[in-house]
C-alpha positions in Angstrom: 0.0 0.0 0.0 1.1 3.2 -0.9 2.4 6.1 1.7 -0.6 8.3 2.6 -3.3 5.8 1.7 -4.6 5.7 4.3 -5.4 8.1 7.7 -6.0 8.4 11.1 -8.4 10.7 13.6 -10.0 10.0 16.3 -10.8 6.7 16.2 -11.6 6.7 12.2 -9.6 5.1 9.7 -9.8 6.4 6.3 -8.7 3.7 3.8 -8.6 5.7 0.5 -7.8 2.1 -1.7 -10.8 0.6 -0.8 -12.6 4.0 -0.6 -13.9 3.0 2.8 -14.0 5.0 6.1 -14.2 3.0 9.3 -15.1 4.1 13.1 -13.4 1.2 15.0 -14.7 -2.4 12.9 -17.9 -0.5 11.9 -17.8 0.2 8.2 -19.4 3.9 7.8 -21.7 4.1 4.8 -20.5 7.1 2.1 -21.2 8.3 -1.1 -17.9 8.0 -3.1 -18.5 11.9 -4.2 -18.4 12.5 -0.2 -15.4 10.1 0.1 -13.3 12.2 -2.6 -14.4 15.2 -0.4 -12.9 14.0 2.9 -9.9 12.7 1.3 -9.0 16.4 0.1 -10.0 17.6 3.5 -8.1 15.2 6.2 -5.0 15.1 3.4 -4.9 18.7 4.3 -5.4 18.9 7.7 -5.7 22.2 9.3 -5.8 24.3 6.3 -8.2 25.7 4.3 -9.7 24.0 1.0 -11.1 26.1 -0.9 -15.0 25.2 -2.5 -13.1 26.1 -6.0 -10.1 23.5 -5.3 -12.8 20.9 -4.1 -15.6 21.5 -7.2 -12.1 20.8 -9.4 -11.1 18.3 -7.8 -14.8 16.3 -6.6 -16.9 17.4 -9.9 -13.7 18.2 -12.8 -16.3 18.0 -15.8 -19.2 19.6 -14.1 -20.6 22.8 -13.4 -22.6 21.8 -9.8 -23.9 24.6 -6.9 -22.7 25.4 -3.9 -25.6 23.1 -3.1 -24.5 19.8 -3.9 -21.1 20.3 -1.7 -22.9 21.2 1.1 -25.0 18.0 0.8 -21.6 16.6 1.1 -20.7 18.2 4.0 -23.7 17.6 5.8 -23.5 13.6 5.0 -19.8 13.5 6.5 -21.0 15.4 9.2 -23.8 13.2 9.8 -21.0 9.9 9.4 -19.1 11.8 11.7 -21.6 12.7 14.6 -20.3 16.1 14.0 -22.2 19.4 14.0 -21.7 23.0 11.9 -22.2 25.2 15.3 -19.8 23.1 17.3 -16.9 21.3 15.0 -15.3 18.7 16.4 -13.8 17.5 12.5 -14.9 20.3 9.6 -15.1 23.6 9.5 -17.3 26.1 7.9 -14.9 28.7 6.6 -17.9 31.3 5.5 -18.1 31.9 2.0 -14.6 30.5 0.9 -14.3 26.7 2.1 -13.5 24.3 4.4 -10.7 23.1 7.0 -10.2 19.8 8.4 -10.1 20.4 12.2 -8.9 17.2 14.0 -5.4 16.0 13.9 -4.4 13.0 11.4 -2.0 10.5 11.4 -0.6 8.1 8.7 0.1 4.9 9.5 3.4 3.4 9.1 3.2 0.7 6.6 3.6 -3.2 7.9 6.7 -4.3 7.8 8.1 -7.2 6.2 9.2 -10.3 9.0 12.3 -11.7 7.5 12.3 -15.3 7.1 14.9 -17.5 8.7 16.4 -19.2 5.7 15.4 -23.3 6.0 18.6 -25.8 6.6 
């Protein structure tokens, strides 16, 4: 698995291979548009993401409202147990984005056991 693949917060694992975000063993149910979105927002982790980066990046080929990123929002949010008035994960930056609030962490990957050579 490649570096960065996967990440960390709070008791979430966000396995970006598989597309699949986990709370402990319990497999969270996401959109894949809503995936992409959190990807972008934990891979940049206390800084601002612009709506303009995340339209380019989420919808490349289509023109979609301000709308259908807030849905977005509002499902990882809901995933999350997070709220707008009180972020514990993503933050409403009024008018220009959003920002990733907890802190993340990448797991090291596995490392190989060596094998004792037969005689």
């Amino acid at each position: 698995m490649a570096p960065g693949s996967q990440f960390c917060f709070d008791g979430y694992r966000l396995d970006l291979p598989n597309e699949q975000l986990w709370h402990g063993s319990r497999l969270l149910p996401l959109t894949a548009k809503a995936l992409r979105v959190l990807s972008l927002l934990v891979s940049h982790a206390g800084q601002l993401v612009t709506k303009d980066t995340l339209f380019q990046a989420v919808w490349p080929e289509a023109a979609v409202s301000d709308n259908v990123l807030s849905n977005c929002i509002g499902e990882l949010r809901k995933a999350l147990g997070d709220a707008a008035q009180a972020p514990r994960f993503i933050e409403t930056v009024h008018r220009r984005g959003y920002r990733f609030l907890a802190p993340v962490t990448v797991p090291a990957p596995p490392t190989a056991t060596p094998v004792a050579p037969a005689l």
